[in-house]
N, C-alpha and C positions, 0 to 999 in steps of 0.2 A: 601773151600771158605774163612774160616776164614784167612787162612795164604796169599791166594790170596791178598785180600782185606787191610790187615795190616803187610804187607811184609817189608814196609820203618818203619815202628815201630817197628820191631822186632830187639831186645837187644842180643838175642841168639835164633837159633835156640830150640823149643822146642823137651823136650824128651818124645818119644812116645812108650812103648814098647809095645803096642797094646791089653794091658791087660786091661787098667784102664780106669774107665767110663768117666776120666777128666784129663786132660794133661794142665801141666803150663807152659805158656806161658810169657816172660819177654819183656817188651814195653813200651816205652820212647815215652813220648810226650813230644812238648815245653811249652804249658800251659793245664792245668787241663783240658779245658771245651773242647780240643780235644777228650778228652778220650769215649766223647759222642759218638762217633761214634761205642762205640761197643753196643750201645742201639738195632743197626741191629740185634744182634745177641739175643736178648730178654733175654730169662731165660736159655740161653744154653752156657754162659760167668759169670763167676762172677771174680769182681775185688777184689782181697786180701786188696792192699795197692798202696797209701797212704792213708789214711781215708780221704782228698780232693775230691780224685777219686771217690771214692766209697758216699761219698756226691752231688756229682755233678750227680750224676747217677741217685741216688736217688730223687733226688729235680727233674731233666729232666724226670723220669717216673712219678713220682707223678703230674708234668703237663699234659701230655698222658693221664693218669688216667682220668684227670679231662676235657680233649676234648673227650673222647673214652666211657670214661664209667656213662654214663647216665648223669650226673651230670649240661647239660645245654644243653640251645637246640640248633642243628645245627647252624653254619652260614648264611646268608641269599647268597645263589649263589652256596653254600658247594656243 
């Protein structure tokens, strides 16, 4: 799914020798706040680098957080 999904980002083929619990993966976006799209993938992706990346992820889940996890109450219509 992941390779599916982020096919036109992929910088190289990753290497998988089907040993390891996590396979790197190399992906080129044009700006940073694309990179949100691997939020799909929750806690089952993590981004190395650039620390932009890996900021922008963080700041997008910490919103999540804060619609998801109790923290205010529904919408009216949600």
């Amino acid at each position: 799914m992941f390779l599916r999904l982020n096919a036109a980002s992929l910088t190289a083929l990753p290497e998988d020798d089907g040993e390891s619990e996590w396979v790197l993966a190399h992906l080129s976006y044009g700006v940073v706040r694309e990179a949100r799209t691997l939020l799909a993938f929750v806690d089952t992706v993590e981004v190395l680098s650039p620390p932009e990346a890996r900021a922008e992820l963080a700041g997008a889940a910490a919103a999540i957080g804060a619609v998801y996890g109790g923290d205010r109450a529904p919408r009216e219509g949600s």
